[in-house]
N, C-alpha and C positions, 0 to 999 in steps of 0.2 A: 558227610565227611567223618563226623564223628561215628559214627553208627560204625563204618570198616574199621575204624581206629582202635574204637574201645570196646565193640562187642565181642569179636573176638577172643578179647581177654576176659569174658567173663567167669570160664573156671577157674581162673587164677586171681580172679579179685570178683567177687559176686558180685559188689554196688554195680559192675560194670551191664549186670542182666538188664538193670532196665532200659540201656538203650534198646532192646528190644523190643518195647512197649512204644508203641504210636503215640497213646495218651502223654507218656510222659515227655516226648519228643515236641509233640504238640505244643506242650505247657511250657516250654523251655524255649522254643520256637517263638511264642508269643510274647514271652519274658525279653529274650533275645532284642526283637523287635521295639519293643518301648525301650529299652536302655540305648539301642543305637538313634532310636527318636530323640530321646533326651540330649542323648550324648552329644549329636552333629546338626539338632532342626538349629540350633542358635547360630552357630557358625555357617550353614547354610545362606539365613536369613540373613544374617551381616555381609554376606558374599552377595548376593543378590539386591540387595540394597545398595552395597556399591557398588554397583555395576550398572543400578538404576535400572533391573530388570522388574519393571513395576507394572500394576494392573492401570490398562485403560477404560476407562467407564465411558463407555455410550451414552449419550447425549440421550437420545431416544429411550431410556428406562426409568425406574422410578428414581424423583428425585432425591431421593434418601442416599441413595449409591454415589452419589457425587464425593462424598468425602473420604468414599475409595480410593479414591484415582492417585495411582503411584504406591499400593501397596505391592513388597514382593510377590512377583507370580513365579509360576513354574516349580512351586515347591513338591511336584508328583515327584520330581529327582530323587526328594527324603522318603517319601514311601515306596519309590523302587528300590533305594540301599536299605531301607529297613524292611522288607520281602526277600531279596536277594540272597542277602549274608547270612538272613536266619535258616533260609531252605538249602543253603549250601553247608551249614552246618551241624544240621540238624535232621534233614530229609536224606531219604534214601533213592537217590540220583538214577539209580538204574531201573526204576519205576516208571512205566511210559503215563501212566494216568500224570506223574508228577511231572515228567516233561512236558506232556501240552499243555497243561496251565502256567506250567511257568516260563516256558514257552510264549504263550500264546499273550501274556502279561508283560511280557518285556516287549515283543513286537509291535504291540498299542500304545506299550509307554513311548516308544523311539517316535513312531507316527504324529502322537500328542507332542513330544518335545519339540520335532522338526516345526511342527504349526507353531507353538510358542514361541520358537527361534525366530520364526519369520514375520510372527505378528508384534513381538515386542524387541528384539533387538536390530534386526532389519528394517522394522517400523513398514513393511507391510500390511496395511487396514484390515485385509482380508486371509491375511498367514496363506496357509497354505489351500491350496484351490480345492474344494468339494469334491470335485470328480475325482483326483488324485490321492486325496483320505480316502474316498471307496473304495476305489481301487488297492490301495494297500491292506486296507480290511478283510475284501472281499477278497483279495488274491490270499493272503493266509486261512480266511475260511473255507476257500476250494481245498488248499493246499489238507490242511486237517480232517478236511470231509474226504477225498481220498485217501489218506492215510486211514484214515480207519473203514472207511469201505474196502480198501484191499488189505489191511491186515488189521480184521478186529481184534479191541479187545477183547472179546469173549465168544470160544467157538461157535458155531451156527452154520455152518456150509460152504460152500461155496459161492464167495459174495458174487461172482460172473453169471449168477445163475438167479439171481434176486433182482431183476430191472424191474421187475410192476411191481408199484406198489398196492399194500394187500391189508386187512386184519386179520389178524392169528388171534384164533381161543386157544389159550392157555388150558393145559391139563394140570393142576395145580395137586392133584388128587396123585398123579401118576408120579409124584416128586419133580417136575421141569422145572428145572432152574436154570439154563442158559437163555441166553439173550442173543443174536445174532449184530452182526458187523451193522447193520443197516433197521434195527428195529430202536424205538422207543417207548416208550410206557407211557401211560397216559392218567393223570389223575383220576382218583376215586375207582377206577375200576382195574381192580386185580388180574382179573384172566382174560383181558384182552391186550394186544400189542399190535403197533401202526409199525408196520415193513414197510418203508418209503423207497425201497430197491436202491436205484441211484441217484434217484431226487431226494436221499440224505444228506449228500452232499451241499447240496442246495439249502438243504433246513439248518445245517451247521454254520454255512456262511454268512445267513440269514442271522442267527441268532448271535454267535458273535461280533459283527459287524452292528447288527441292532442292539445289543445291547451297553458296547461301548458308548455308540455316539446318545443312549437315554440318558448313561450317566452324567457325560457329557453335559446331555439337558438341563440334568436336572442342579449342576455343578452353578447355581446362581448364589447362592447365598453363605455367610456364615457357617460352615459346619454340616449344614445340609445334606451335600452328597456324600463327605465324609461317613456320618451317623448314617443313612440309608444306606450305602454299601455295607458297612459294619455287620447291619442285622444279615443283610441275604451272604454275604459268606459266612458268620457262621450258622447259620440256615442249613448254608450247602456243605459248610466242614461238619458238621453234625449228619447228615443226610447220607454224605460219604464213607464215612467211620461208621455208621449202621449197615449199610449197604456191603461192605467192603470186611463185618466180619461174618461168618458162616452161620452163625447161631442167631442174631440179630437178624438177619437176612432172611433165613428160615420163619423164623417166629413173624415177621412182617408179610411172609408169601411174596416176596420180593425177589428178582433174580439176582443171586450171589454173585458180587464184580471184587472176583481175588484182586486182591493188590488196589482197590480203592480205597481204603482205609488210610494210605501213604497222604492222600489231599488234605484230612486235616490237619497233619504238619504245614503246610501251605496254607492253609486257612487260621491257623493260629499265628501263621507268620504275621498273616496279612492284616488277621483284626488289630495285631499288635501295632503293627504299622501304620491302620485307622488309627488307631486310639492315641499315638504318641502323635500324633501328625494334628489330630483332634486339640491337646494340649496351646497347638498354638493360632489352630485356625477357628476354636472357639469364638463369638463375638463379644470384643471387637476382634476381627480374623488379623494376625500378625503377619498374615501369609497365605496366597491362594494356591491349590494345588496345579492351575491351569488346563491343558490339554493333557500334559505329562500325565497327572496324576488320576484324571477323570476319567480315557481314553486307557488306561493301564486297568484300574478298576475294574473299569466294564467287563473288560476282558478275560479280567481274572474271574469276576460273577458269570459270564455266557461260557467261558470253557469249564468251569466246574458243575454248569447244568449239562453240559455236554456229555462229559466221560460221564457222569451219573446216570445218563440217560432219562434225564427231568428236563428236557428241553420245555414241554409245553408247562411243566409246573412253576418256572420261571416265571409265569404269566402274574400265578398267585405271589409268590415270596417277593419278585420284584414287583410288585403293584404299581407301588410310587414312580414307579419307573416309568411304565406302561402309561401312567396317568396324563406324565407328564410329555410324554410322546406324543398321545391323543391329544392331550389340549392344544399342540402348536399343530398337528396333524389341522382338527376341525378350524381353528380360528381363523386360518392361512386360506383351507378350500371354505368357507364360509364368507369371507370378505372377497374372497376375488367372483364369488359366486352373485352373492347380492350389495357388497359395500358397505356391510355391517358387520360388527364385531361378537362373539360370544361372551367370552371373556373381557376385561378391561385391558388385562395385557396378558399374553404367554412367553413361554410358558406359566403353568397355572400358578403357582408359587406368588407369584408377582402380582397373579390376580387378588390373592387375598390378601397382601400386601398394601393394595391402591383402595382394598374395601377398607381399612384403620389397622390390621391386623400389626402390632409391632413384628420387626423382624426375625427376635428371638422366637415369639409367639410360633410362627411359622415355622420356623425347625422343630422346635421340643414336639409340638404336634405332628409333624409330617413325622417327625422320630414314632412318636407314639404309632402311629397308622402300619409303619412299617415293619414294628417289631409285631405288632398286631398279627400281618399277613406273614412275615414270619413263621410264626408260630402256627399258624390256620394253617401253612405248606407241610409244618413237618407233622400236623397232625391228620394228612393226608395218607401218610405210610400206613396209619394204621386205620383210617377210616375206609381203605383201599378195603 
């Protein structure tokens, strides 16, 4: 909003040029965000405590979580008004890489709310039914994967004509820098590309959908998912904003995606919105984010691998993620296999929790891991 407002005025008033600048959009964006944390998590949290919208602890987990029980949930509401308001006033709206993540971020947040609604103020055990979160997931990851199957962001042909999928060597030599409606990149290796035809579709669903319900997973503790989503957006706002200017892009051997540069506005929204939201869910947590905010997350991290076209690099940046998928993944087929456990409890987190590990312990480490793989993803670009 601001951007139509006051860039236009910039020969009449210069300060007004730098809304033209991403970076400084960004930074304001992110400013933006923690002042509206600050401003509304309290009144939030007093709303939801009378209201008695409070966390239920499972009988079944470790016994340390017991003196959760009736802490405000549902506090994702505070990091979708502090994502929201900053991208609507700071982001430039008519940008499609900015609509499907912010897009694709509100749609996960509503899904997560609708489950919290049903599991804590409706006092159904089980919120809202499994099949019915996939379905909603996977119906907007179809919905995204043809959209951009039939109108990519970045020329390449005619996507009717792309059904098998294929490897493409890049001529890196010859200057090729587009990307097609239906290709992805693939770490460490620069001149080659996976053309999935129209089983992209499929890889988009997949990756959004999977990447909400990891954070989801991994959304057990203190601060935890908070600080690990943290690092992989700005992973992916930094990845974007390289990718998305010409000269960075070139210099990477990377394919130029005009107009990707717009997502680190969104991603400084969003870290802002970790970080002030962080303020209160530090431990001891004054407030859990619940489905709202875990389920928005995700989404907001799998749609921004998406338009980057770093789907499979996700794999690296969200790790933690990944981990913690596989740990409830094996311990589930392992027990129903032989009757034995791997873990003590999954997801992992919990495991090393029951080994002495204190709670804080567990985050600041899983923090540490994270910013680790992080950083290992964005030094990818150029190990490419």
């Amino acid at each position: 909003m601001l951007y139509w407002l006051l860039y236009p005025l910039r020969d009449a008033v210069s300060l007004f040029n730098l809304f033209g600048y991403i970076t400084f959009r960004a930074a304001y964006a992110t400013v933006t965000a923690l002042l509206i944390s600050f401003l509304f998590g309290p009144a939030i949290i007093r709303y939801l405590a009378r209201k008695q919208i409070g966390q239920h602890v499972r009988e079944d987990g470790p016994k340390s979580h017991l003196s959760k029980e009736g802490t405000p949930t549902m506090g994702g509401l505070l990091i979708l008004l502090s994502v929201l308001v900053p991208v609507l006033l700071w982001g430039r709206l008519d940008n499609r890489y900015l609509q499907i993540v912010l897009g694709v971020t509100i749609w996960m947040g509503l899904i997560g709310l609708l489950d919290d609604y049903l599991k804590v103020v409706r006092k159904c055990s089980k919120g809202l039914v499994g099949r019915y979160k996939l379905a909603g997931q996977f119906t907007l990851g179809i919905a995204v994967g043809l959209w951009l199957f039939l109108a990519p962001l970045m020329p390449g042909g005619d996507p009717g004509q792309r059904l098998v999928p294929s490897v493409r060597t890049v001529d890196l030599e010859a200057g090729e820098t587009s990307i097609s409606g239906t290709e992805t990149t693939l770490p460490f290796w620069k001149e080659v590309r996976l053309d999935l035809g129209i089983l992209y579709v499929a890889l988009v669903a997949l990756v959004l959908a999977g990447t909400s319900n990891a954070v989801n997973l991994t959304d057990g503790l203190d601060g935890l998912a908070t600080g690990t989503s943290l690092v992989s957006v700005l992973a992916f706002g930094i990845m974007a904003y390289l990718l998305g200017h010409a000269n960075f892009a070139r210099y990477l051997q990377f394919p130029f995606l005009s107009g990707a540069g717009e997502i680190a506005v969104f991603a400084g929204a969003t870290a802002g919105a970790c970080l002030g939201f962080l303020w209160f869910n530090c431990p001891p947590a004054s407030v859990f984010m619940g489905d709202t905010g875990s389920l928005a997350l995700g989404g907001a991290i799998g749609s921004m691998a998406v338009v980057t076209r770093c789907e499979f690099l996700l794999l690296i940046v969200g790790g933690i993620f990944v981990a913690e998928v596989m740990s409830v993944t094996l311990q589930v087929g392992h027990y129903r296999r032989t009757g034995r456990r791997i873990f003590r409890m999954a997801p992992i987190h919990h495991h090393f929790e029951l080994l002495g590990w204190p709670e804080s312990k567990v985050v600041i480490r899983f923090w540490i891991v994270a910013a680790l793989l992080g950083l290992l993803g964005l030094s990818t670009l150029k190990i490419r």
